[in-house]
C-alpha positions as YAML, in Angstrom:
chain: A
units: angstrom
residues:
- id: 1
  name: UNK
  ca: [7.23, -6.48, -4.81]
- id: 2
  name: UNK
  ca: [4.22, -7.67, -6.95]
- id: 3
  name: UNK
  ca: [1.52, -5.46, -7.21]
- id: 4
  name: UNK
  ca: [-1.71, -6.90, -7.32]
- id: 5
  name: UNK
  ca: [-4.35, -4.48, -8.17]
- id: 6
  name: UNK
  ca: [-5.21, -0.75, -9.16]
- id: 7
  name: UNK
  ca: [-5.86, -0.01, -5.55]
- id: 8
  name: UNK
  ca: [-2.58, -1.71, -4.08]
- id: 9
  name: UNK
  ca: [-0.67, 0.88, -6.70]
- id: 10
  name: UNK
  ca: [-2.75, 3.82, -5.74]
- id: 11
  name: UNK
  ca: [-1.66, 3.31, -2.39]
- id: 12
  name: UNK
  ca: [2.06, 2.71, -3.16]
- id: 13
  name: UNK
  ca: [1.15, 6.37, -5.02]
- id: 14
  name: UNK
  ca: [0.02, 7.98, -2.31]
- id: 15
  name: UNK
  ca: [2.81, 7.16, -0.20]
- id: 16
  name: UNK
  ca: [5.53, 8.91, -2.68]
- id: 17
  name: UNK
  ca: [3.56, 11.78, -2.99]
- id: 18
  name: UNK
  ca: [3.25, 12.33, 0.47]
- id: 19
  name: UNK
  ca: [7.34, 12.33, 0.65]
- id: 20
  name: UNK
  ca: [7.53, 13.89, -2.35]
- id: 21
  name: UNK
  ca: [9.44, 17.45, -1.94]
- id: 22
  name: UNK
  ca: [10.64, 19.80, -5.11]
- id: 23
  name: UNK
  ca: [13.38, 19.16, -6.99]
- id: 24
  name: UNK
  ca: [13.02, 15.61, -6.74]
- id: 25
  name: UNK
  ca: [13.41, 13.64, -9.86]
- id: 26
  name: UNK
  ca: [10.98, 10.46, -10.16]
- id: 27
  name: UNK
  ca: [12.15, 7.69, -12.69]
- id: 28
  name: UNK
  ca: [9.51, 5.50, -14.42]
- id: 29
  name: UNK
  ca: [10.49, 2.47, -16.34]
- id: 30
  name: UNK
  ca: [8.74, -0.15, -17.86]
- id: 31
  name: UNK
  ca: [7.44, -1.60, -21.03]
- id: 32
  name: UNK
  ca: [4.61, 0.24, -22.96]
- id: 33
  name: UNK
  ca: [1.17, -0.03, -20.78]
- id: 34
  name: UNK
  ca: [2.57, -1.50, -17.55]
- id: 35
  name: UNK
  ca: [1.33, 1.19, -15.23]
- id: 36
  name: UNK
  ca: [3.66, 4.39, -15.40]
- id: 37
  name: UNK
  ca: [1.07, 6.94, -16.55]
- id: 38
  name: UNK
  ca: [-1.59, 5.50, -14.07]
- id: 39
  name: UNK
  ca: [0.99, 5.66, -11.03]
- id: 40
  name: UNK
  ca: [1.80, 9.21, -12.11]
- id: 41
  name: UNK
  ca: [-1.97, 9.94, -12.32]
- id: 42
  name: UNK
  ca: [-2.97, 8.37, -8.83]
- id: 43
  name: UNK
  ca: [-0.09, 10.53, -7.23]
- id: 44
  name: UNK
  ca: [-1.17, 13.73, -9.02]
- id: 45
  name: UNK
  ca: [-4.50, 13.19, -8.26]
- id: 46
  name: UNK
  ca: [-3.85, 12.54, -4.79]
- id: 47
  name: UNK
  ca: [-2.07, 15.82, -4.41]
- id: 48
  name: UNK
  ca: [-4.84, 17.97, -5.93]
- id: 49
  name: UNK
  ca: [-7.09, 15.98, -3.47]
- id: 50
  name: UNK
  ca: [-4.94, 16.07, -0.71]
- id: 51
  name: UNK
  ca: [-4.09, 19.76, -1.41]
- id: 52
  name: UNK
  ca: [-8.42, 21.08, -2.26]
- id: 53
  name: UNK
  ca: [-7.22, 21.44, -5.84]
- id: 54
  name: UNK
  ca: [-9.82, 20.01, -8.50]
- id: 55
  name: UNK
  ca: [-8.50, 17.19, -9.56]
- id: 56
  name: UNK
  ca: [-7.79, 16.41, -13.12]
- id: 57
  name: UNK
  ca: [-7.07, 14.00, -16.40]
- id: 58
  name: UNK
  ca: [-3.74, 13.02, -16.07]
- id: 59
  name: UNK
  ca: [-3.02, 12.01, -19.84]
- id: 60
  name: UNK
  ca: [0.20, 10.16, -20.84]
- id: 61
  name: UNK
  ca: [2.55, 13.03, -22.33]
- id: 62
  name: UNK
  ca: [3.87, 10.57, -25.73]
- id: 63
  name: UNK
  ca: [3.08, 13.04, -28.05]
- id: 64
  name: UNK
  ca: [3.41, 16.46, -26.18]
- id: 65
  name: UNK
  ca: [6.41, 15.13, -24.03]
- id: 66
  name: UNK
  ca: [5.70, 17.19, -20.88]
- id: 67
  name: UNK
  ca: [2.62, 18.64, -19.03]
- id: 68
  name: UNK
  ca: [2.67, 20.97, -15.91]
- id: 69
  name: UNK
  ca: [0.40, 20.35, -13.23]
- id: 70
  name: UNK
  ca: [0.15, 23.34, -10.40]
- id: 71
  name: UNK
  ca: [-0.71, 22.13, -7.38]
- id: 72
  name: UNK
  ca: [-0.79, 24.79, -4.44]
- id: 73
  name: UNK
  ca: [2.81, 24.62, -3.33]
- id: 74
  name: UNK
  ca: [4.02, 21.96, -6.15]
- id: 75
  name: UNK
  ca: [4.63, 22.10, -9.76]
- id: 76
  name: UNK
  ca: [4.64, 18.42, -11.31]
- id: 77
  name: UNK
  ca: [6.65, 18.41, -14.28]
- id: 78
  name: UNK
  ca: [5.51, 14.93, -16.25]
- id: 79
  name: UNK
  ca: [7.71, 13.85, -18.98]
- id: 80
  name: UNK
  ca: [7.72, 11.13, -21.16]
- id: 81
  name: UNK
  ca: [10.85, 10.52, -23.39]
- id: 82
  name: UNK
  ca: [9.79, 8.04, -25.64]
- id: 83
  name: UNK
  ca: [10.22, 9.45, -28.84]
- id: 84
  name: UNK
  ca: [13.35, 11.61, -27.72]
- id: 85
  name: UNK
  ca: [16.04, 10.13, -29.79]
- id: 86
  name: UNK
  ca: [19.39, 12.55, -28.99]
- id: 87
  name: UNK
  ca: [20.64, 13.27, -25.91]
- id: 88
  name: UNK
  ca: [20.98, 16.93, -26.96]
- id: 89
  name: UNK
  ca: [17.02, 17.10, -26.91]
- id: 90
  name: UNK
  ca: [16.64, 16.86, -23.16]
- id: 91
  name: UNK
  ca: [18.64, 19.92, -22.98]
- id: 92
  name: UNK
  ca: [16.47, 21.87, -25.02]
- id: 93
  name: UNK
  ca: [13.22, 20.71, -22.96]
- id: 94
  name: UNK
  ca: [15.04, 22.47, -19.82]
- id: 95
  name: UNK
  ca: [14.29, 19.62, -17.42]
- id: 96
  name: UNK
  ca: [17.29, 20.10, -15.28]
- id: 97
  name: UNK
  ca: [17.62, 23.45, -15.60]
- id: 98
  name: UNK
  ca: [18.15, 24.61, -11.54]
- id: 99
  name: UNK
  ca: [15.93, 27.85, -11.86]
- id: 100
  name: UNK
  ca: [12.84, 25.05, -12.21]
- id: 101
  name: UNK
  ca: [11.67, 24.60, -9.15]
- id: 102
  name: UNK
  ca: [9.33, 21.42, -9.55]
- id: 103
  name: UNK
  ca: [8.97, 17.97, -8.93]
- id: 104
  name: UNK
  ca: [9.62, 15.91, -12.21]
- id: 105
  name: UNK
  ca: [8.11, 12.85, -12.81]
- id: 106
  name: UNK
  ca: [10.41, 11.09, -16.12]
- id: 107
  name: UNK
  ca: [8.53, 7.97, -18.23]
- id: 108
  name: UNK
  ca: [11.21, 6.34, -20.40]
- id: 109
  name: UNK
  ca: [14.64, 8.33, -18.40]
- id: 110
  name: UNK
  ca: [17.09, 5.96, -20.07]
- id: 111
  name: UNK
  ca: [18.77, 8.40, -22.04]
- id: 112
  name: UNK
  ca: [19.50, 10.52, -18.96]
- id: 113
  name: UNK
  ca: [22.81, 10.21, -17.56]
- id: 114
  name: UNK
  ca: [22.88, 12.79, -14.83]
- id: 115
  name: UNK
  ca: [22.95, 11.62, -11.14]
- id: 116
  name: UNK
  ca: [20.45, 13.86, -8.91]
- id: 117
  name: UNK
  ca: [20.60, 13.88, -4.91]
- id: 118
  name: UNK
  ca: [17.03, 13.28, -4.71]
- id: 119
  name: UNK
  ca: [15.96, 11.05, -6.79]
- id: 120
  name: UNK
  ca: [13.05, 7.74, -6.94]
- id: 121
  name: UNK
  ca: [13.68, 5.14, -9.85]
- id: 122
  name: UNK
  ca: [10.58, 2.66, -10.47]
- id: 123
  name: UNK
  ca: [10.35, 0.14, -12.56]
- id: 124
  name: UNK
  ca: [7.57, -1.77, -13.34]
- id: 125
  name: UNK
  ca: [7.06, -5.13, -15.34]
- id: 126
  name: UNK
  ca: [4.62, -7.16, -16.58]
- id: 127
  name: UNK
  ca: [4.14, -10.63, -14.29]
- id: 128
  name: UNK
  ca: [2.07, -14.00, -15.72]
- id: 129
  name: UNK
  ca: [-0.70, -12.82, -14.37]
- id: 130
  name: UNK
  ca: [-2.27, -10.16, -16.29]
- id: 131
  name: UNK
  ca: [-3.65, -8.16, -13.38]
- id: 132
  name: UNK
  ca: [-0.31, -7.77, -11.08]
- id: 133
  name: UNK
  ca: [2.72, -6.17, -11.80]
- id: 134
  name: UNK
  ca: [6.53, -6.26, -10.16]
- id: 135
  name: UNK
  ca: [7.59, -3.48, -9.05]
- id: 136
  name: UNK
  ca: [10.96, -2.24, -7.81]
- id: 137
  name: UNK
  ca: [12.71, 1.10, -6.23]
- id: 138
  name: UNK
  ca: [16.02, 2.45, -6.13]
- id: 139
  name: UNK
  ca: [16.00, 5.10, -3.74]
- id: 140
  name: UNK
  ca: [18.92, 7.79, -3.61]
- id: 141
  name: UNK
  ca: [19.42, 10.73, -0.87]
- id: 142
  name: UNK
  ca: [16.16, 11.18, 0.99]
- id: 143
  name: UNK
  ca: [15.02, 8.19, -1.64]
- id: 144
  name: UNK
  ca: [17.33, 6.01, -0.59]
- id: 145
  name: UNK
  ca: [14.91, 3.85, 1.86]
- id: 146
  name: UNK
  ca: [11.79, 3.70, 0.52]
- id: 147
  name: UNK
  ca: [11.56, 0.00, -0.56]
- id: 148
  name: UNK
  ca: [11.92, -0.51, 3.48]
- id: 149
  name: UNK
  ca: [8.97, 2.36, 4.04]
- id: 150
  name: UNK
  ca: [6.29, 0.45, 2.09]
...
């Protein structure tokens, strides 16, 4: 699917958040300023909207790795594993530790080799034409439709 402008994406946002339930795991790939962090903050924004929350900056987590966003009856976990190097670190960040009960939103998730039922992988790429981007889903469990729901 080619994306062809900042509204087109904050729709395609909007409609994951609104299926969004917790415990699911969203996957963001993509090369480095293709779009990730701006779905992620058109989604959370929408939610704080959506839910009479303020709304606020949704910053790319690079150098902190993970920031919490409470929204009513959601917590939004966003990572972003760029710079994690060892497998061993994810453990120690407690992302898939069961007792969390939160939606997590992953930037760079290659490194991650554990299957979840619920879970949204997006990638995004760059196109010839500097203002659209392709875009793809694999959906699984509840996921496993959503290319068809757009």
């Amino acid at each position: 699917m080619i994306i062809k402008s900042l509204d087109h994406l904050n729709s395609i946002s909007k409609k994951i958040a609104d299926k969004l339930s917790e415990n699911d795991f969203i996957y963001l790939t993509g090369e480095i300023g293709v779009g990730k962090t701006s779905l992620t903050r058109n989604l959370i924004n929408y939610l704080q909207e959506k839910e009479g929350v303020k709304t606020t900056e949704v910053l790319s987590p690079t150098f902190n790795l993970l920031y919490e966003y409470e929204i009513k009856n959601y917590k939004i976990m966003h990572y972003d594993l760029y710079r994690i190097k060892e497998e061993k670190e994810l453990v120690n960040l407690g992302m898939f530790s069961e007792k969390q009960k939160a939606v997590r939103i992953i930037e760079w998730p290659q490194m991650i080799k554990d299957r979840f039922k619920e879970k949204l992988e997006i990638e995004l790429n760059y196109t010839n034409n500097e203002n659209e981007r392709e875009v793809s889903f694999k959906g699984f469990g509840k996921w496993s439709n959503f290319k068809n729901e757009l």
